[in-house]
Every structure is written in structure tokens, then in C-alpha cells.
N, C-alpha and C positions, 0 to 999 in steps of 0.2 A: 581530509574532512571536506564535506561537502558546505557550503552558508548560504545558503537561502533568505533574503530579508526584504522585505517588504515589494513581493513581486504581484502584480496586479495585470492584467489581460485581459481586453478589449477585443472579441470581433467583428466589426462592424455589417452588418445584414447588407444583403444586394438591394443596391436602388437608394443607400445612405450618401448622400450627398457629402462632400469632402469637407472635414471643419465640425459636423452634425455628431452629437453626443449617445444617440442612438446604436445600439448593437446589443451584443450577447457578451457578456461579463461571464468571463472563464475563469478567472481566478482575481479573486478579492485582498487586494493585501495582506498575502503569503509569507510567513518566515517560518524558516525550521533548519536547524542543525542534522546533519546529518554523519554519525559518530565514523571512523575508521572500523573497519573488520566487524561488522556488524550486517544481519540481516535485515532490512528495514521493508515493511509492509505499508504499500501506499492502496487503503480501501476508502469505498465511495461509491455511490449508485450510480445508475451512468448518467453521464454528461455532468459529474460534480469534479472538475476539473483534472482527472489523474494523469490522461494521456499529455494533458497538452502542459502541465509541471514539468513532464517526465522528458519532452519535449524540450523546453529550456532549459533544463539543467543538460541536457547532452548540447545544447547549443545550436538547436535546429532553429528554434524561433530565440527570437532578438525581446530581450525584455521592453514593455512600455517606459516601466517604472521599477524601481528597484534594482538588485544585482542577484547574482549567482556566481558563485567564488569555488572553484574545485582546488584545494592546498595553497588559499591565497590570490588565485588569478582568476577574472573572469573569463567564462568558458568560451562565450559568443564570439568568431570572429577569431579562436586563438589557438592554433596549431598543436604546442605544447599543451595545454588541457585538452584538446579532444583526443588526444591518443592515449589519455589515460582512463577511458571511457566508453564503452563499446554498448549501443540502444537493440534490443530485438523488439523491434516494434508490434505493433497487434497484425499488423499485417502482410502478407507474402509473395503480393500480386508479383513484385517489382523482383522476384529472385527466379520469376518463374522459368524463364530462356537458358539458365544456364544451370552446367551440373555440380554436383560439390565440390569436383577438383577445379572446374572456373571460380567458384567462389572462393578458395581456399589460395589460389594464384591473385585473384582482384585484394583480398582481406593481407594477404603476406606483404603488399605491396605501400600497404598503407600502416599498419598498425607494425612496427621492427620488432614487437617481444613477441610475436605470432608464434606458434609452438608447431611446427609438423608432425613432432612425434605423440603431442597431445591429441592434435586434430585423427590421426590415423589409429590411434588405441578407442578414444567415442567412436568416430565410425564404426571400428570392426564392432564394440560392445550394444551399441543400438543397428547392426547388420544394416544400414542403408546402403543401397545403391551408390556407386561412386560414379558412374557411369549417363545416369539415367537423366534428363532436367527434369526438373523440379515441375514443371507442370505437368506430370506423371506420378505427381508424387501425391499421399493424400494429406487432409490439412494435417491430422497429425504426425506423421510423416516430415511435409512442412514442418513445421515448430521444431522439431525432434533437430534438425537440419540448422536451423538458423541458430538453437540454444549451443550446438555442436560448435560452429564457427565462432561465438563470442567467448564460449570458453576456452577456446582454442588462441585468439589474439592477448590472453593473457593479461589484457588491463587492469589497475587497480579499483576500475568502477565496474562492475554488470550492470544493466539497465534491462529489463524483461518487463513486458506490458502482457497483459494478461499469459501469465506464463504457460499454464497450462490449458489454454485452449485449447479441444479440438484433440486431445488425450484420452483414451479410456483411465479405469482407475489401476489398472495393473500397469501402466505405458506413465503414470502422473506419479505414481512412485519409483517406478526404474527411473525418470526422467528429474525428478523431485531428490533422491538421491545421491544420482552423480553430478546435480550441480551443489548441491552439499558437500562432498567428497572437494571437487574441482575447487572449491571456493574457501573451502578449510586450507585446503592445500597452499593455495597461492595467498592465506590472509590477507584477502579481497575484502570486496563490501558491495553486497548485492542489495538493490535496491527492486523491488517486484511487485507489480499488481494485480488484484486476483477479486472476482468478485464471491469467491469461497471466504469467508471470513475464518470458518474452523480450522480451513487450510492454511492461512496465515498465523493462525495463530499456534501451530504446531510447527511450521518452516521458520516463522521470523521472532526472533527477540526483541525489536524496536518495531512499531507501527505509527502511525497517523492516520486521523480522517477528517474526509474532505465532505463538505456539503455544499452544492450551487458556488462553487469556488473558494468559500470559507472555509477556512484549516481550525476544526471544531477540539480536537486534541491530538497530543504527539507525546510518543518519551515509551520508556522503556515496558513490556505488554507486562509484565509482572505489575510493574507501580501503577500502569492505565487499572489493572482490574485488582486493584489495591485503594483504588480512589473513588468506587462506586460500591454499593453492598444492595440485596432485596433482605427485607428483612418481616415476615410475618408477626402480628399480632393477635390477641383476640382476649379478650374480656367478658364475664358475665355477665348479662343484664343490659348491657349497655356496647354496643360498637367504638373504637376510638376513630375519633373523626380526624380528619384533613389538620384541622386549625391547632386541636394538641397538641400535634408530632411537630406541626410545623414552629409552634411556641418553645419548644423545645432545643432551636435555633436549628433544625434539619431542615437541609434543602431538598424537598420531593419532587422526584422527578414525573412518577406516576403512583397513582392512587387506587387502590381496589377493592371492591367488599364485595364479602363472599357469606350473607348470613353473620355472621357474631367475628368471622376472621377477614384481620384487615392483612392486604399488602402492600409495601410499599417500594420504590427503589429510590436511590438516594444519591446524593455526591457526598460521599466520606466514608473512612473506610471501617471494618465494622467494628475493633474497641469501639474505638471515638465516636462511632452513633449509637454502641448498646448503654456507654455510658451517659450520653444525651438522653436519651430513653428511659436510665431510672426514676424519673420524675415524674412517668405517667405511670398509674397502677394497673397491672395486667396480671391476667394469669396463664399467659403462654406469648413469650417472645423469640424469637430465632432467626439469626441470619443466617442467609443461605448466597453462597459464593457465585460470583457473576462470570458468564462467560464471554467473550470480548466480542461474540455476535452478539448477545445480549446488549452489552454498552453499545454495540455498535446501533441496533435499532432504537434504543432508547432516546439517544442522544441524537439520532436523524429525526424524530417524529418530537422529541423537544426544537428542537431548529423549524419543522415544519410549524408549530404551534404557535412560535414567536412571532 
């Protein structure tokens, strides 16, 4: 299990003078659990802190404030938890000089649950060059290479930043796939970020989002789109306005008319708002089920609003 609790990041602008309170606030006091043998989806527009979370929880960057705990121990700094943790970060500049079998000699050296025989059944099934370096190689190609080698070191954490970058969509499902397969297998726990929301929400069962460093909601994708409902009105004569629904003790998140039908989205899930509801008189109510790009933009342009 992963613990995340109250982690906050600071980067300070060039030309901030040492002591000066001024910088770029990457992440706002952060916590989240993150469960054993689970998928967990970390989405966010860019620059709302994903990479650089993802970042301390593998123990690249040194917390400000707060801690990060993998099975108990913090990661920063500790031998024993970075080896049970393997990062594909968004980018591949740094692998470009050497071929797969250098990297697979550099990775065996460091990580002891490394799999040869894993490492050499992805290769042959994604046909990459073993031969070739990688600055021959194209970005998806790349990615294909570096997803290869961290399922190949066998740790109990993956760590993948925008995983399928730089993929067509026939190469994001072979690819999408066998780290499914891989990850089933080894009852791991992959952690991945993706700024495909629909994709996340068909790969991962646990999600989070992140807004300007703010962790706006987390927990399991069923109960997230369980805890929001849209739900159409419409009445004769008369429009139902804002102030009814909201008397009604609903929390709206957005409001819309369209002629005589209203709609609305909501925080609650939808019993528990159609029975909040029978107290306004209508003659056509209906919820309609939310999809977790839906919460997802709702809940950013709530954030923007505030």
C-alpha cells in the first residue's frame, strides 16, 4: 500500500531570491491512499500536478512537507522501497544511446526480481529491435521499450506517466493489454496517467483528480460515478428554476435551460436526488448516468468557478 498524507510542493521561479515565498505551487496538500493490486488512474489537465506526485511517490523529488510511505517506509532516500517501484516517466530522451539489451543489463543490475524470460517473450510479442539504440527508434516504439523493461523488473509498484503516448490506437490496445495481462499476473498495482479520461476509465478501477495541485476527488471509479447524477426536468407553464432544486437540499453543480426543460448535474447519487426531488412538481424527471469524463470536466470548471 501506497500513503500519501499531506504532501505539498513548492517550485520556486528563477531570480526568487532564497527565504522568498514566491513560486509555482505543484501540489497543495495532498493525501490519498493508494490500495494493493489495483489499477489507479491519476487524471488532470496539464500542469495540475500529476507528473510531479508521481515523481515523489517513486522518490525522485524529496517531499517539502508531508510524507509518502510504500508498505510502511518512506520512499525518499530508501534502497528497500525504491526496488519495489519501477517510474516510465513521460519521457525518453535519457534512453536514447543505448539498445534494449544495454538496458535490460543496466535494469538487471539494479532491480534482483528483473525477469529475463519476461523481458524476451514482450520483446519478441511487440517485435522491437534488440539490436538497434533507441534514438532509431520512433516515440511509439519508445514507450513500447521502456513499458517492456518495467514490466520486465517485476516490482510490486508500476509507475507509467502518460502511458500511452505517442501510440496509434491499434499499438494502445496491444500495449494497453499486455500490461494488463503482466499486471494481473504478478498481482501488482499500477499506477498511470493518461490525459484520455474514457481510457482510464475502462483500464483503471481506482482514479483521482488533480486540479492546480489540489486532489479534488479519489476512491474507487464505480462509487466516483455513483456520487454524481445529470438529471432532466421539465414542467408546464412554468420552468423549474435554480432556487427550487437547490431548496430541496441539492447540491448543483451546473444549471441549464433549454425552453420548458431544465438540466442539471449534481453531487449525489441518483435514489437520493430523485427522492429529494419529489417535492417539486414536474411532469417529466429523469436521470441520466454520468460518465467520469463528464465528472471529470464538471468538477474542473467547478474548481475554476470558485
Amino acid at each position: 500500500m501506497i500513503e500519501i498524507q499531506n504532501i505539498s510542493m513548492t517550485f520556486k521561479s528563477k531570480g526568487i531570491e532564497k527565504g522568498a515565498e514566491e513560486g509555482f505551487k505543484a501540489l497543495d496538500d495532498v493525501s490519498l491512499v493508494i490500495p494493493d493490486g489495483c489499477a489507479y488512474g491519476f487524471l488532470g489537465s496539464n500542469g495540475a500536478g500529476k507528473s510531479t506526485l508521481m515523481r515523489m511517490l517513486c522518490g525522485i523529488y524529496k517531499p517539502q512537507c508531508g510524507s509518502i510511505k510504500i508498505d510502511g517506509e518512506d520512499v525518499y532516500d530508501n534502497e528497500n522501497a525504491k526496488k519495489k517501484i519501477f517510474f516510465v516517466s513521460d519521457e525518453t530522451v535519457q534512453f536514447t544511446a543505448f539498445t534494449l539489451d544495454d538496458l535490460r543489463r543496466f535494469y538487471q543490475g539494479f532491480f534482483p526480481t528483473f525477469s529475463s524470460s519476461s523481458f524476451d517473450r514482450l520483446v519478441s510479442r511487440l517485435d522491437l529491435p534488440r539490436d538497434k539504440k533507441l534514438s532509431e527508434f520512433s516515440k511509439g516504439m519508445k514507450r513500447q521499450a521502456i513499458v517492456i523493461l518495467g514490466l520486465s523488473c517485476k516490482t510490486k509498484y508500476l509507475v507509467i506517466d502518460e502511458a500511452f503516448d505517442g501510440l496509434d490506437p491499434a499499438m494502445r490496445r496491444v500495449v494497453k493489454n499486455m500490461i494488463i495481462d503482466e499486471m494481473l499476473d504478478q498481482e501488482a498495482t499500477l499506477i498511470v496517467s493518461s490525459h484520455n479520461v474514457a481510457e482510464m476509465n475502462e483500464f483503471c478501477d481506482h482514479a483521482m483528480l488533480l486540479h492546480k495541485g489540489r486532489l479534488i476527488l479519489s476512491g474507487e471509479i464505480d462509487e466516483l460515478r455513483c456520487g454524481f447524477c445529470k438529471v432532466q426536468l421539465a414542467r408546464k407553464g412554468r420552468a423549474i428554476s435554480r432556487e427550487e432544486i437547490e431548496d430541496c437540499g441539492i447540491k448543483i453543480m451546473q444549471y441549464s435551460l433549454s425552453g420548458s426543460m431544465v438540466q442539471v448535474v449534481v453531487c449525489g447519487g441518483s435514489e437520493q436526488t430523485l427522492n429529494a426531488l419529489k417535492g417539486i412538481d414536474t411532469d417529466f424527471t429523469e436521470c441520466v448516468p454520468m460518465t467520469l469524463e463528464e465528472i471529470f470536466i464538471y468538477e474542473t470548471s467547478a474548481e475554476e468557478r470558485e
